[in-house]
N, C-alpha and C positions, 0 to 999 in steps of 0.2 A: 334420233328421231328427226324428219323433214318438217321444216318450216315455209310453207309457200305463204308470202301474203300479197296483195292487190293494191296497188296503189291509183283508189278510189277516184280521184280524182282525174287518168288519167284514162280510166275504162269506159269502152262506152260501148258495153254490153252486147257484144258482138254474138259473144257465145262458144265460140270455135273453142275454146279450155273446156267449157264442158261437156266438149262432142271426143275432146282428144284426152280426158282422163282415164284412164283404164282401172282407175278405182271408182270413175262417179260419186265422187263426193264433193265437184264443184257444182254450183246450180248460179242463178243468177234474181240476184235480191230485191224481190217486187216488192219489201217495203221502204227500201231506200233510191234515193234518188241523188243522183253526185251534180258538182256545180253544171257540166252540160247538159243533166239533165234524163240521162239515162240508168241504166238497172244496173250497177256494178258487181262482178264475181265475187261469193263467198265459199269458202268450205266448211262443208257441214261436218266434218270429222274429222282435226288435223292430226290424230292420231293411227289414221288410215294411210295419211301422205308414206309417198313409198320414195317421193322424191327424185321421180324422173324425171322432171319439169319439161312436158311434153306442152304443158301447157304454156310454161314460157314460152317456149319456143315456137307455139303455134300464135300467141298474142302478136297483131301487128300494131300495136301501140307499145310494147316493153310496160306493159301495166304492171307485169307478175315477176316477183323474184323467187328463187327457191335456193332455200338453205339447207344443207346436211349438217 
């Protein structure tokens, strides 16, 4: 199973992960707010991760890591 997580702090909720998931189950979390200030990526399903990390690779901050 794929483990992607967000390193919250580092996000600043750009969104581009959750235009480039092809599972759509990143979204961006309007009830938290990180130290800059913004909406940081979560997944709503880590059991859906397929683990392409499309979304790493689309982050231009290196906020997302993905694990197989």
């Amino acid at each position: 199973m794929a483990k992607m997580t967000v390193n919250q702090d580092r996000c600043k909720g750009c969104g581009l992960c959750v235009e480039v998931c092809p599972k759509k189950i990143i979204s961006l979390d309007k009830s938290v707010l990180n130290a800059k200030g913004y909406h940081p990526a979560v997944v709503s399903d880590m059991g859906q991760c397929i683990g392409c990390a499309m979304c790493a690779l689309m982050c231009p901050d290196c906020a997302i890591t993905v694990e197989k």
